[in-house]
TORKOL-4160 file (C-alpha; in steps of 0.2 Angstrom, whole numbers, padded with zeros to 4 digits, m for minus):
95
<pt num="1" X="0735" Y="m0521" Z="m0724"/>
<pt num="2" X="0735" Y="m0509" Z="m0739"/>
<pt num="3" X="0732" Y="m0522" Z="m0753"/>
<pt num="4" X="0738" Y="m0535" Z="m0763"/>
<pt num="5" X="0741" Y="m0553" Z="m0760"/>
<pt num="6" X="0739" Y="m0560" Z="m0779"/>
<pt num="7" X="0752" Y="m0571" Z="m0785"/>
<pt num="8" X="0763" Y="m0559" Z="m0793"/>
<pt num="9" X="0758" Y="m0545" Z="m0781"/>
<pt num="10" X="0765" Y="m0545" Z="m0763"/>
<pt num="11" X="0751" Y="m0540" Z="m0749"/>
<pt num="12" X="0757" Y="m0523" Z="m0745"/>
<pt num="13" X="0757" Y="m0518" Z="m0725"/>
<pt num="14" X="0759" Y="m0503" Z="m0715"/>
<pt num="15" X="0761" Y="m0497" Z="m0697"/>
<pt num="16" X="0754" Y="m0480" Z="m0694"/>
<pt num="17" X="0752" Y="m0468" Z="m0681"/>
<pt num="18" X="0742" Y="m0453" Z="m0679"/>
<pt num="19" X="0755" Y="m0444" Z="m0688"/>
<pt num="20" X="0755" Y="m0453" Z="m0704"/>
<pt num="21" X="0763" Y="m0471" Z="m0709"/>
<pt num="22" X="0778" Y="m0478" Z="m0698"/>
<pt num="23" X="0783" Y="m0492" Z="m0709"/>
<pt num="24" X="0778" Y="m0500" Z="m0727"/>
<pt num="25" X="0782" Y="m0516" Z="m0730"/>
<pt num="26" X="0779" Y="m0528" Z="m0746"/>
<pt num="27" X="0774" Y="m0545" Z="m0742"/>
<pt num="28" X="0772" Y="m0563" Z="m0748"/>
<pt num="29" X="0764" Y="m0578" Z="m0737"/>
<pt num="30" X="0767" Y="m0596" Z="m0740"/>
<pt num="31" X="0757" Y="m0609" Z="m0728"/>
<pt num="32" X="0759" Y="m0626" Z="m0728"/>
<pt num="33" X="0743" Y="m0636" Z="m0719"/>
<pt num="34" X="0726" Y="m0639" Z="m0718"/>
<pt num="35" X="0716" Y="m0625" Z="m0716"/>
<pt num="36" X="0699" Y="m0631" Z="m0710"/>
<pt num="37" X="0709" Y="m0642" Z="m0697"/>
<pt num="38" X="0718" Y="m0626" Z="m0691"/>
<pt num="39" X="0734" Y="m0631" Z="m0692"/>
<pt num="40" X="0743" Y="m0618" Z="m0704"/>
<pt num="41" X="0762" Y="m0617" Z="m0704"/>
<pt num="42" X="0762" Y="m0600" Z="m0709"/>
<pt num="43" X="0778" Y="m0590" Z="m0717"/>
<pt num="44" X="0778" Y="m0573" Z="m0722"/>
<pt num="45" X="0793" Y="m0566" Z="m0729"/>
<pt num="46" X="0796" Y="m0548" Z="m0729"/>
<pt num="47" X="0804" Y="m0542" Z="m0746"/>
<pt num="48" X="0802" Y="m0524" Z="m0742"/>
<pt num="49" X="0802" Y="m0512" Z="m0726"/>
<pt num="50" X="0805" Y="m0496" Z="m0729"/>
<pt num="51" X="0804" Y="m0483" Z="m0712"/>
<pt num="52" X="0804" Y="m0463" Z="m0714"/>
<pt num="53" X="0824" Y="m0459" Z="m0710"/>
<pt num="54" X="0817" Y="m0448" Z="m0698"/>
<pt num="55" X="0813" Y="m0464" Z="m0685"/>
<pt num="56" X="0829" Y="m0474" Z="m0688"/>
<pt num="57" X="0834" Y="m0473" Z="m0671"/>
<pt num="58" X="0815" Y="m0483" Z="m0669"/>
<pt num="59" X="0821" Y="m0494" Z="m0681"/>
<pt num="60" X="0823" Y="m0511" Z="m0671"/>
<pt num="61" X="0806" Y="m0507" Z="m0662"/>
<pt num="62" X="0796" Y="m0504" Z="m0678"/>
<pt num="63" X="0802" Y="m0521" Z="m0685"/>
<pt num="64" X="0797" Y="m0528" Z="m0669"/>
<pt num="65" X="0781" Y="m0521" Z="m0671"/>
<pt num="66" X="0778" Y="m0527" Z="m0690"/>
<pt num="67" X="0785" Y="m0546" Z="m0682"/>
<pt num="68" X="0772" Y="m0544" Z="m0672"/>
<pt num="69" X="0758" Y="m0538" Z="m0681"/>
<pt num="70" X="0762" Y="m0550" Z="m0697"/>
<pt num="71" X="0759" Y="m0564" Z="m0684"/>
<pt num="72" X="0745" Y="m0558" Z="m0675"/>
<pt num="73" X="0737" Y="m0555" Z="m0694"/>
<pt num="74" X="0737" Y="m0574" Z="m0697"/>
<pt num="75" X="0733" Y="m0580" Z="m0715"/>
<pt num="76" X="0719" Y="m0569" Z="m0723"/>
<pt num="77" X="0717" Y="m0562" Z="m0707"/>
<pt num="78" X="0712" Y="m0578" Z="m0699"/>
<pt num="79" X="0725" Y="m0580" Z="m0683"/>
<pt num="80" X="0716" Y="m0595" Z="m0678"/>
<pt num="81" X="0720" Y="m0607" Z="m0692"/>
<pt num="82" X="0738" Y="m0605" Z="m0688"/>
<pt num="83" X="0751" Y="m0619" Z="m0680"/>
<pt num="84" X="0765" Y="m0608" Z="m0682"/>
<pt num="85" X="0770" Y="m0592" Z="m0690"/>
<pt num="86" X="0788" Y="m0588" Z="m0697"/>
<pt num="87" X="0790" Y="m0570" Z="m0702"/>
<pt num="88" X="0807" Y="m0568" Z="m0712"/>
<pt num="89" X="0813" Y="m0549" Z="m0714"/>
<pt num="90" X="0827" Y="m0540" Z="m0726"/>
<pt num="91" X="0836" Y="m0526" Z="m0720"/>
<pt num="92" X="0826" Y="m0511" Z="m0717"/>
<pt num="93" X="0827" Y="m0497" Z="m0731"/>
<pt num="94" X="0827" Y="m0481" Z="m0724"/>
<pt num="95" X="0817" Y="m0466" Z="m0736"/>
């Protein structure tokens, strides 16, 4: 995660290789639970992804990456206190 996360600013998150940044995606999460009971239903929803032109043929995997990261990542980081996670995603921007 990059930054961000305030209520008018969505988390920013990237996916990055040795070669620089795969993906960069803009972020908001909404949960819906207790969380000292653990029992988060988390969504994320995805406003922005935006991969290098260059690896649009990698497209399909990097989003199945970002799925899986946004996931694994939790609420603030936490992946315990999460029931479920829901990870809603646009159409990919290609720049």
């Amino acid at each position: 995660m990059f930054g961000g996360g305030g209520p008018e600013i969505p988390y920013v998150f990237g996916l990055a290789n040795a070669s620089g940044i795969l993906v960069e995606a803009h972020a908001r999460s909404e949960s819906i639970g207790e969380y000292h009971k653990k029992n988060i239903d988390l969504t994320w929803k995805v406003s922005r992804a935006m991969i290098p032109r260059e690896l649009a043929d990698d497209a399909d995997v990097l989003i199945s990456q970002l799925r899986e990261a946004l996931t694994s990542y939790g609420l603030l980081g936490d992946a315990e206190v999460k029931k479920s996670v829901r990870v809603v995603l646009p159409s990919s921007q290609f720049v």
